[in-house]
N, C-alpha and C positions, 0 to 999 in steps of 0.2 A: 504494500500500500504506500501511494507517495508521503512524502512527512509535508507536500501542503495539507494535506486532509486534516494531518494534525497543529495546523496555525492558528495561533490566537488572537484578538485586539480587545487590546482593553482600551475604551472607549467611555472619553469622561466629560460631560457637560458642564454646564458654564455655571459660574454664582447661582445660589438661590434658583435655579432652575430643576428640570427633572430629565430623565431618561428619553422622556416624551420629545423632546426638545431635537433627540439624537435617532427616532427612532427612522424615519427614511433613511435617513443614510446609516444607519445599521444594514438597515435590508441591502440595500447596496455592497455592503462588505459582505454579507451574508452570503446575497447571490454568486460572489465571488470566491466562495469556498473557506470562510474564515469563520471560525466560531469568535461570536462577537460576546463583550460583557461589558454591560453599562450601568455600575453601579450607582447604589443612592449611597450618600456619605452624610453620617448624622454630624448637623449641622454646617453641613455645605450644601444638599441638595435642600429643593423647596416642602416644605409643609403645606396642608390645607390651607392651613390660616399661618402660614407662614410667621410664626413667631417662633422663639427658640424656650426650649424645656430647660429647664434646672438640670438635666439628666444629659441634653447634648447642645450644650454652648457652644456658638463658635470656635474655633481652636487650628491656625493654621499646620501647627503641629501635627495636630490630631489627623489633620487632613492627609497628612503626606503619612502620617504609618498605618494609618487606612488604607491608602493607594498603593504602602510597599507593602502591606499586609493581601491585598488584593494580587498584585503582581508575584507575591510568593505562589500564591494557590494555584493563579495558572501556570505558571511558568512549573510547575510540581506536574500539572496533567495535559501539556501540550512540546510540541517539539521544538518551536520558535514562538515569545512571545513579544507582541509589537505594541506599541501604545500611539492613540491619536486624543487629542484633546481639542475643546473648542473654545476660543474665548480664555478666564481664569482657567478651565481647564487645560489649557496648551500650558498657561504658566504651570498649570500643578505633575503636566505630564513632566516638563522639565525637572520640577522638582524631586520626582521618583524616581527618573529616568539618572540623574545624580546620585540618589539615595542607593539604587540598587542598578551600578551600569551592568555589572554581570549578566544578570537577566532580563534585560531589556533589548530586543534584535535591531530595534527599526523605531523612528520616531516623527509623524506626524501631526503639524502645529498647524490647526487653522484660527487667523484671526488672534493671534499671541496678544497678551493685555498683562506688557509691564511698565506701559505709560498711558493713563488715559490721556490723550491728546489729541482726538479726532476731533474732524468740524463741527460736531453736536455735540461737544462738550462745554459745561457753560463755563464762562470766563471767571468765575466766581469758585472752580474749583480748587484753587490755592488755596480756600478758608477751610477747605473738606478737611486737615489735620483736625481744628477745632473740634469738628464734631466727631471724630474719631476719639482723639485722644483728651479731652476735654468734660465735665459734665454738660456742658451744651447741648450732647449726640442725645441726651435723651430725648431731647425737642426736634430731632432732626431724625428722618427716613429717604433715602434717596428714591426720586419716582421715575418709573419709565415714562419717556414721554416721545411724540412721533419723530423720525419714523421709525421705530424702535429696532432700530437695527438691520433694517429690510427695505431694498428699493424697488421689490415687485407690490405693486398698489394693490393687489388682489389680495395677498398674505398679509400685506398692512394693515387691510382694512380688516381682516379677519380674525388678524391678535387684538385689535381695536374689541371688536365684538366680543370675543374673551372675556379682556378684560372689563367689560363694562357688567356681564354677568357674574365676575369674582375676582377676586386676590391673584390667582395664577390661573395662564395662558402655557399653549404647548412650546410657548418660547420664554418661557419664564415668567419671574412673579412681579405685581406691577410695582411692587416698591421693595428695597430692600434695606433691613435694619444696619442700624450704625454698627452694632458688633461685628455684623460680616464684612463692613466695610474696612473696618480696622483690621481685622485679621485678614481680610485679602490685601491692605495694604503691607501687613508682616510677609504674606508669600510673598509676595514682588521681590522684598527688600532679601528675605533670603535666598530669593534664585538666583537676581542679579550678583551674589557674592559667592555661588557656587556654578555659575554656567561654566567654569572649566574644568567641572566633574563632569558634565553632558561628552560622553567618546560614542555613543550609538548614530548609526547614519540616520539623518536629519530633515527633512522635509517640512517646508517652510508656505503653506496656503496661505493670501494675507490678500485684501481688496485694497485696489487703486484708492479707493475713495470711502475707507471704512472712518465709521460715522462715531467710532469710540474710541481706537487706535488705528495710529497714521504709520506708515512704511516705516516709520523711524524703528518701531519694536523690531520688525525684521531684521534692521542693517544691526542694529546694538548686539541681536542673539549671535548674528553672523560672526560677528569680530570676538566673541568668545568663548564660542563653545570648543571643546577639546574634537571633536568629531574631525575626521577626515573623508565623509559624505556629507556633502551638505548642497541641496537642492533649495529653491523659490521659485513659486509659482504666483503672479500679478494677478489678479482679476477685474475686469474690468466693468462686470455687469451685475454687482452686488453688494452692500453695503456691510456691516459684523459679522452679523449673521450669517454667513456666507450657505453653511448648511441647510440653510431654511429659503435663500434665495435664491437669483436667476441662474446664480450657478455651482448650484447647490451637485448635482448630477455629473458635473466636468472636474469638482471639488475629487468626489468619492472614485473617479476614472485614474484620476492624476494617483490617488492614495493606493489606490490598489494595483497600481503598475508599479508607484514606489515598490510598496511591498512585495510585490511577486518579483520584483530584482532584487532585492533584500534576498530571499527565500532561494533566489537562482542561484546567488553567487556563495550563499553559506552551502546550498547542497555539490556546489562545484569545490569550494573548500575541502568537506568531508570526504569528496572523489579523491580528490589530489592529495589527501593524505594516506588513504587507505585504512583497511578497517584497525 
């Protein structure tokens, strides 16, 4: 039996969002022969009423030995295992993909957010420490607001509709607490001081015109990481979200040829060494 049969992706969505967010483009990898897993992480992914329990507080910590604790189990029952993230999740892929390079084959970033600095960021986001790290954050909830990451008007209007029926949308939740904001603020700071533990081949999805993070997070990962595969791919007809939007289907094509070169050149490795 070939060992793609036996490929994995761990597959991790964005802030305060849920699985839902990732599940097209699962099927997508799916179709392509890879057992997909898209965890919920307590106190990263979304709640009903998205507010945080006593029991799982935000914790960027936490985040990342959930993700290696996740990457242990597949990487225990698969042959090669690959990790894509979207959004904070690309940041948090980076950060496991650090945590645990051994086990880690192949690494797919769409949309990387370790600078908000896109053109729908409000200017006013310098004061964002306050409400982080301040008693101020109690009075403060950051809100989705149009076009929420999405430049196909039909999907727009339809996380709109979402949201006007509740707290979370299949693209995440419409506002998200100061805790998560601060402790996604601690990821960022911890990746950017370990991107030269990142040595897995790299693949970098990122929009021309992404509405939260600007090209810049691409070129900063590119100048750091220890890797010596390192691909980008420009999109031009989609905004964060890249998953959810116009090219959402050419995202998940690029991803799985990365990978299946990934997969070609480690089973041409094991040829050339012999059993």
């Amino acid at each position: 039996m070939s060992s793609r049969r036996h490929r994995a992706v761990l597959l991790l969505h964005g802030l305060c969002s849920t699985p839902l967010e990732l599940r097209q483009f699962a099927a997508a990898l799916r179709d392509a022969g890879f057992h997909v897993h898209t965890p919920t992480l307590a106190g990263y992914s979304a709640t009903a009423s998205n507010r945080e329990s006593d029991s799982d507080p935000a914790s960027y910590r936490r985040w990342i030995a959930d993700c290696a604790r996740e990457v242990e189990a597949c990487a225990a029952t698969c042959d090669e295992l690959l990790v894509c993230g979207v959004s904070l999740g690309a940041t948090l892929a980076l950060a496991v993909a650090a945590e645990r390079p051994a086990l880690v084959s192949g690494l797919s970033l769409i949309s990387t957010t370790l600078f908000f600095d896109g053109w729908n960021i409000s200017r006013w986001r310098f004061l964002l420490p306050l409400a982080c790290y301040t008693p101020l954050g109690r009075f403060y909830r950051y809100r989705e607001t149009p076009p929420y990451g999405v430049k196909n008007p039909r999907v727009r209007a339809w996380i709109a509709r979402e949201f006007e029926r509740g707290r979370l949308s299949s693209a995440g939740a419409a506002t998200i607490p100061t805790s998560s904001l601060r402790e996604a603020d601690r990821l960022i700071r911890h990746v950017k001081r370990t991107l030269n533990r990142v040595r897995a081949p790299l693949l970098m999805i990122h929009a021309r015109e992404d509405d939260v993070a600007s090209l810049a997070n691409v070129d900063y990962v590119r100048e750091r990481v220890a890797t010596t595969t390192f691909r980008e791919i420009i999109v031009t007809n989609s905004y964060h979200m890249i998953t959810l939007d116009n090219d959402r289907d050419h995202a998940a094509l690029k991803t799985v040829q990365f990978f299946n070169t990934r997969g070609d050149n480690a089973a041409a490795r094991r040829l050339h060494a012999g059993p």
